[in-house]
N, C-alpha and C positions, 0 to 999 in steps of 0.2 A: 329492462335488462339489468341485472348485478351485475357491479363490477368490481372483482379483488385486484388492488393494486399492490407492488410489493415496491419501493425505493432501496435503489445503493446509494454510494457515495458522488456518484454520476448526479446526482438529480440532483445534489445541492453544492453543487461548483458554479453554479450561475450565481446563486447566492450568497457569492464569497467566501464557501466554507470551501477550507482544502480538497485535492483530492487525496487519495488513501497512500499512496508513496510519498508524497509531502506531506502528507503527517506524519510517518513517522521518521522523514529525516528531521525535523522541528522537534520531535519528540526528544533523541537524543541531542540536541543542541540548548536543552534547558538547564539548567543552572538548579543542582539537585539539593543544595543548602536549606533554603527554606521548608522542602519538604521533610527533611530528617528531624528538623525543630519539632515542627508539626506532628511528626512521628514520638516522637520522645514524649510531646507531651501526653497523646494519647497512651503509651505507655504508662505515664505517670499516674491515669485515670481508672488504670485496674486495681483492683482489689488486690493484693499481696496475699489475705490470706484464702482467696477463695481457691476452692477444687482447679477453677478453671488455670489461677496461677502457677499452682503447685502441679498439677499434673502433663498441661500441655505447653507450657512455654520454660524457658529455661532456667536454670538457677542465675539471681541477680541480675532479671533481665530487664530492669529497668536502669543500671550501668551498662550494661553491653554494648560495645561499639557499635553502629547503624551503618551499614553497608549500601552501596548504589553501583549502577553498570558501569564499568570504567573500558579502557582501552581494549581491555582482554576481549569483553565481552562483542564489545563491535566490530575488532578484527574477526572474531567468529562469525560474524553476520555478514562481511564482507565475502569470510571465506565460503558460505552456503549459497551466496548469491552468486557466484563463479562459478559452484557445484551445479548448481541447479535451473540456474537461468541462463547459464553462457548462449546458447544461440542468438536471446536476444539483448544480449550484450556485442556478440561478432556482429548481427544485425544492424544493428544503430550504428557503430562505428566504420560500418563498412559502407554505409550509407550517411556521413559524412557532412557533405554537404546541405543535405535536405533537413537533417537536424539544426546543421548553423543557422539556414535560414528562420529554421521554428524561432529556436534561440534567438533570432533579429527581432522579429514579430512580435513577441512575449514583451522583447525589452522596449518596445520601440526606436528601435535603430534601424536607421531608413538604408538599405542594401548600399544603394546607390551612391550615398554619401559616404560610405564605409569605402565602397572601392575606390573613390575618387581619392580619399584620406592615405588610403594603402598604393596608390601610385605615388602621388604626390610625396611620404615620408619612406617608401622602400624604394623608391622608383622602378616600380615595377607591375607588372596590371595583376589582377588577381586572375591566376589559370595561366598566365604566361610561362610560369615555373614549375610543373611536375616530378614526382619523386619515384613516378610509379617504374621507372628503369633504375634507378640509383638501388632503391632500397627493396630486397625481397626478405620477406620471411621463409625460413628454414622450411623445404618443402614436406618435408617430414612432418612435421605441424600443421602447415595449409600450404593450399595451391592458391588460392582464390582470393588474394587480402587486394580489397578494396581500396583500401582507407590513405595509401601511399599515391593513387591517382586520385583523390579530392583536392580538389580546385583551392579550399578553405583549407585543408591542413599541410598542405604544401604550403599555401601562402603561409603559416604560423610558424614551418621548418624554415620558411627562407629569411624570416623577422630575427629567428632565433640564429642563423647563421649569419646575419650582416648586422646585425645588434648586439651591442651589450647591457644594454637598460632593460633587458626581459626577463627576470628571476621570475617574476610570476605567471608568467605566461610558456615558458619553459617546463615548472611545477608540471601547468595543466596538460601540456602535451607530452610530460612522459607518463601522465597517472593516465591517462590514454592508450599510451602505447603499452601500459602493466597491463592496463586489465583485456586487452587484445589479446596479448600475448597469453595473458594466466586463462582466457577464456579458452583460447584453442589449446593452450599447454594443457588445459584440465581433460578437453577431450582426450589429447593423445595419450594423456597418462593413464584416466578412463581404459582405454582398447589396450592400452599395453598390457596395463591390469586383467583387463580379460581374457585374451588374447595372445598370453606367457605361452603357451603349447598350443600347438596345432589342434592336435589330439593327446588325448591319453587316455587310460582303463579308470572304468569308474570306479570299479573294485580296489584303488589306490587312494583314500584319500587322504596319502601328504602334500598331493597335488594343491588339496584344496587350503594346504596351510601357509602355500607358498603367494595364493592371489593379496593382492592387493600393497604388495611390496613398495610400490610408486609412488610417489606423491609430489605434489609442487610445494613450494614455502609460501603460505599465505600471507604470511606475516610481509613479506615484501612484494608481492603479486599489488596488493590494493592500500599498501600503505601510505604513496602521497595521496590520493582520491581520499583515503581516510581522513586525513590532515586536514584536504581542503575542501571535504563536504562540510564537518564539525566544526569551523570555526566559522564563526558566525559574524565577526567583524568583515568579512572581506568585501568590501564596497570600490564599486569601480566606477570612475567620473565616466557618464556617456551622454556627456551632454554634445554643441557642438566644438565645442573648443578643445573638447578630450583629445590624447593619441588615438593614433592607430594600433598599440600596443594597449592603453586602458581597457581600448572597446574588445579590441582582440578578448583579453583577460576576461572580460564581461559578460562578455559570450560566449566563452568556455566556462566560468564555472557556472552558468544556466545549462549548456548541454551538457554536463555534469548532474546537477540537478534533477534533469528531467530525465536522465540513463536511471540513477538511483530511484527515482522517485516510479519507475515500472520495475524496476529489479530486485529492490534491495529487500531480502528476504527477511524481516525485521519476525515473523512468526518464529524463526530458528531460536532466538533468544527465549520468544515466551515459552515455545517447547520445551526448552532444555530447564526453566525455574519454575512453571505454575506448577507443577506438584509439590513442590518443597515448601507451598504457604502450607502444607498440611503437616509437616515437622518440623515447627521452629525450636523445640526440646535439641531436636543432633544435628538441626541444618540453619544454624540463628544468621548465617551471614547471607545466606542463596535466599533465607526465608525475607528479610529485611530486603533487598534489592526489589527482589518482585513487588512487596506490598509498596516501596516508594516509588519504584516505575508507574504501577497502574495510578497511585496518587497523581503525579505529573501526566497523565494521558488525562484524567480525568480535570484537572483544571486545563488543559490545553485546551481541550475541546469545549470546555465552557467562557475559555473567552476567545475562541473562535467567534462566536457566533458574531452576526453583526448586528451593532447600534441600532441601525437604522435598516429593517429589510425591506430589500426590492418589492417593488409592486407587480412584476409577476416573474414569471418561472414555472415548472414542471407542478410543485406543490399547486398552487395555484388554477394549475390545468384541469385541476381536478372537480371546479366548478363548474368546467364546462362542459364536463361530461353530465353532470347532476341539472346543469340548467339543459342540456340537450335531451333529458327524457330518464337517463336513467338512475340507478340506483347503485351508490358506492357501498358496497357492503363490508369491507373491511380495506384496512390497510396492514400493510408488511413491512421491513424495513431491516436494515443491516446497520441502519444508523446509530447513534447513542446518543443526540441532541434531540428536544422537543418542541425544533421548527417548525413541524408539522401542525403540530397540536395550535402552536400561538398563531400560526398564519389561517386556522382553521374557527379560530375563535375570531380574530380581526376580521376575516370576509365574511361571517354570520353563516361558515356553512353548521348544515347539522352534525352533533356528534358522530363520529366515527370511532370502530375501537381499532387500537395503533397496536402491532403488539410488535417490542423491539425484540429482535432473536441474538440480537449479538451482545444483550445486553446495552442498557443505557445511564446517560452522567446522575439520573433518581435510584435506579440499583445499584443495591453494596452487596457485598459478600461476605460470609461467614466462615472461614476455612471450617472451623472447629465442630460447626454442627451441620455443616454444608447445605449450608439457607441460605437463601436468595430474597431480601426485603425490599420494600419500595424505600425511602425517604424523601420526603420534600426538603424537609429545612436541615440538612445535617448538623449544624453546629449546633441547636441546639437538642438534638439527640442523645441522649442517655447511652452513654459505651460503656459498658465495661470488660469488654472483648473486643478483639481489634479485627475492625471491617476493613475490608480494601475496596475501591470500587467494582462495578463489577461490568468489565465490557471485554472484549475481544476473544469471544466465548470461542473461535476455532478452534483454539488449542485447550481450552479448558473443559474438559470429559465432564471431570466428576461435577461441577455445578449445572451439569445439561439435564444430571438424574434428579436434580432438585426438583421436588414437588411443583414448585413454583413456574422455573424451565418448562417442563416435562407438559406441562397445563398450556403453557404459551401456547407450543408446536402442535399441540391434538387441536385445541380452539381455532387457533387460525386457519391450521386445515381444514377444518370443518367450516368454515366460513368459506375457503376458496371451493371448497369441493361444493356447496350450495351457490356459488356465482354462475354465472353463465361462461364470462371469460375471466383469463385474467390478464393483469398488465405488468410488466416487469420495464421499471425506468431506471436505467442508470446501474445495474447490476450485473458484474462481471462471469458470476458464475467460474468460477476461481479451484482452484484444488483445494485449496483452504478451505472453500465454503461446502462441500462434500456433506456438513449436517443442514445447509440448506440446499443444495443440489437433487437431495432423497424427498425433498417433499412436494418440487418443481417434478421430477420424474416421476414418481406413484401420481400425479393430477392428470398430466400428459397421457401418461400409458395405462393407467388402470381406470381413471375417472374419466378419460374421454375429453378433458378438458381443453379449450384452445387458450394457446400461451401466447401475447402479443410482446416483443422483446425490444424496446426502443433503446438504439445504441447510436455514440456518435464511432464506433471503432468497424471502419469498414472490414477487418477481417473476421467481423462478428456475423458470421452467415450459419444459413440453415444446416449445414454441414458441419460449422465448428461448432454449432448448438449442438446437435446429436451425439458429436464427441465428449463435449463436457459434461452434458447431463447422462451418458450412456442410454442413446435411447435405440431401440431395437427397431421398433416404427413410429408410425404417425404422426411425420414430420409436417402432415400437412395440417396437424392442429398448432404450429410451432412458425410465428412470422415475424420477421426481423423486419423491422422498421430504422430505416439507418438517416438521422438528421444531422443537420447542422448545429456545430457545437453554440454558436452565436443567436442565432434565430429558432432554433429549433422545430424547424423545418425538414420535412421530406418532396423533395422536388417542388419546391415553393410554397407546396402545404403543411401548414400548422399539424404536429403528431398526431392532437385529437381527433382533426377531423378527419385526417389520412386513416385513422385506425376506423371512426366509425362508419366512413366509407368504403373497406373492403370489409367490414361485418353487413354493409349491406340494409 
């Protein structure tokens, strides 16, 4: 039997590499200095008098000031993330409590000891105090807010009212209550927007000049959350001798973290600047940000990786399909690191071809002649045109046409359309990913192919597959395999052998 497998970012969170919403709150929390040196000097390495200086980049563009993302840019990225993901924004905070506990978990902070701490320094038990009569939000916004009868942020309002030693824990629970607030304000302003006339004649359109009047202030909606995602100093004692106020702290800016870390639409940013790597002649400031941003994603994620990697994991798993009989015919990936490859060389399996679609940290990019190259050793590479690297290809159109691109996507389809099945580990199938969602959907519906989908997100069912791949039928080639994030297990069985035992 072949087998195409395809990896997301899921599949290498056992092995310490982030997942995809903590990367990119890390992303913005890097320290952009070293990389404008780095930029300058590469600047310094072009030719002045060649065509390519003279024609595509700007006069005296090696003085030019060097630009990076600053406040502006990620208040916009706040404000899209309110735009577009507020459900599960109202979601998580409406649900309250079951996030704190995450939050305990992650931190290792034992519950029990927490509530004993928060009697003993509030004198009072946690859930003894409810807000859910005191405090209602404006029913015109919502009927239904949750988050005022949580057990845990009742306990934080009643710290903050008999306490004066809580500035930071204060912070957290009002950039809480913003983004509650901006998330349902955004709905209502949404329906207002739509919603200005009952009716009216179509044959009028200043009707239509009049939509979209409404708006919220983002700039204050996600402003403290701004503050206290980005600053990276903020360490809180949680050991046993901490307060009740530290750990409080501790474990708000983790469920903090991990709101942003599913929400925060960090693609808004790359939208709105990868096209301007292709004008840096009239757009030298928009053009410089983008090419130092992807430089900082691209060293991020090279020393992500870890020292020492685990001895097994999903990559790994892939042995045992090869020692069980069959034949891995290709692999897939949305990744940009070549863990695959080095874990694939250490267990002596056979080569396999990898082919990364989202772009990886060995591709650069060419604005200017929109080439797509491999490198191995970049520094000592021959520039005299400035590469950026080259990953986070959703938002990046024009480099998909690249020869280079354009070869990935046919080759690997054609490898999964000659497999038998295929496996998809760790891959969200995303709106974002809509240029790989079209090659998952043409295999399923037109190749007849069976799609095995191992997820640890229970709401990843057959159903919410059909919705994001749009598929019309043949759900029964389409099986969600839902494991344990730890064991990676489905009902005590190991994935692979769960998957080879319903292929039968």
């Amino acid at each position: 039997m072949k087998i195409g497998f395809f990896f997301g970012a899921g599949a290498e969170i056992g092995y310490g590499l982030p997942s995809g919403g903590k990367f990119a709150i890390d992303l913005f929390r890097q320290d952009p200095t070293p990389y404008k040196i780095k930029f300058r000097k590469q600047l310094k390495n072009i030719d002045s008098r060649s065509l390519y200086a003279n024609s595509w980049l700007p006069r005296d563009y090696a003085k030019k000031n060097i630009f990076v993302f600053g406040k502006n840019e990620f208040t916009s990225i706040i404000e899209s993330s309110i735009q577009y993901k507020r459900n599960e924004i109202i979601e998580k905070l409406n649900d309250f409590d079951k996030e704190f506990l995450y939050a305990c978990k992650q931190l290792e902070i034992e519950v029990d000891k927490f509530k004993k701490k928060f009697s003993k320094e509030i004198e009072k038990d946690i859930g003894e105090v409810l807000y859910d009569q005191d405090i209602r939000l404006n029913e015109k916004l919502a009927k239904d807010v949750k988050i005022f009868g949580s057990e845990y942020y009742s306990g934080a309002l009643e710290i903050i009212r008999s306490r004066q030693d809580c500035d930071d824990l204060r912070r957290y629970t009002i950039a809480f209550l913003q983004l509650l607030v901006g998330a349902y304000g955004q709905d209502f302003v949404q329906s207002l927007n739509e919603e200005l006339f009952e009716s009216a004649p179509d044959d009028l359109p200043i009707f239509d000049d009049i939509f979209g009047m409404f708006r919220l202030e983002f700039d204050r909606v996600g402003s403290t959350a701004l503050e206290l995602l980005l600053n990276e100093n903020r360490n809180f004692d949680t050991s046993d001798e901490s307060s009740v106020i530290s750990l409080f702290s501790a474990i708000s800016q983790k469920i903090l973290e991990n709101l942003f870390s599913t929400v925060l639409d960090y693609q808004k940013l790359i939208d709105d600047h990868f096209r301007f790597l292709f004008s840096p002649s009239t757009e030298w400031a928009k053009f410089t940000r983008m090419a130092i941003f992807m430089e900082i994603a691209h060293e991020y994620i090279i020393k992500q990786k870890p020292d020492s990697i685990p001895n097994e994991g999903y990559y790994h798993d892939v042995k045992n399909f090869i020692d069980s009989g069959g034949e891995v015919s290709v692999i897939g990936t949305s990744n940009y690191n070549s863990l695959f490859q080095e874990i694939n060389n250490e267990i002596n399996l056979p080569q396999i071809s990898v082919f990364h679609l989202n772009g990886s940290t060995k591709d650069f990019y060419n604005p200017y002649k929109n080439e797509v190259i491999q490198i191995n050793d970049r520094d000592n590479y021959n520039r005299e045109q400035i590469l950026v690297p080259f990953m986070l290809t959703q938002s990046g159109l024009k480099p998909l046409t690249s020869v280079e691109m354009s070869r990935r996507y046919v080759d690997l389809f054609d490898a999964y359309k000659d497999s038998d099945i295929i496996i998809s580990v760790g891959f969200g199938f995303n709106k974002d990913d809509s240029h790989i969602n079209g090659l998952f959907r043409e295999l399923v519906e037109k190749e007849n192919k069976k799609l095995f989908v191992v997820t640890i997100d229970p709401k990843e069912t057959t159903q919410a597959l059909k919705k994001k791949l749009r598929l019309d039928d043949n759900l029964d080639n389409v099986k969600v395999i839902l494991v344990n994030s730890e064991t990676r297990c489905y009902n005590g069985t190991i994935w692979y052998k769960e998957v080879i035992e319903q292929l039968g």
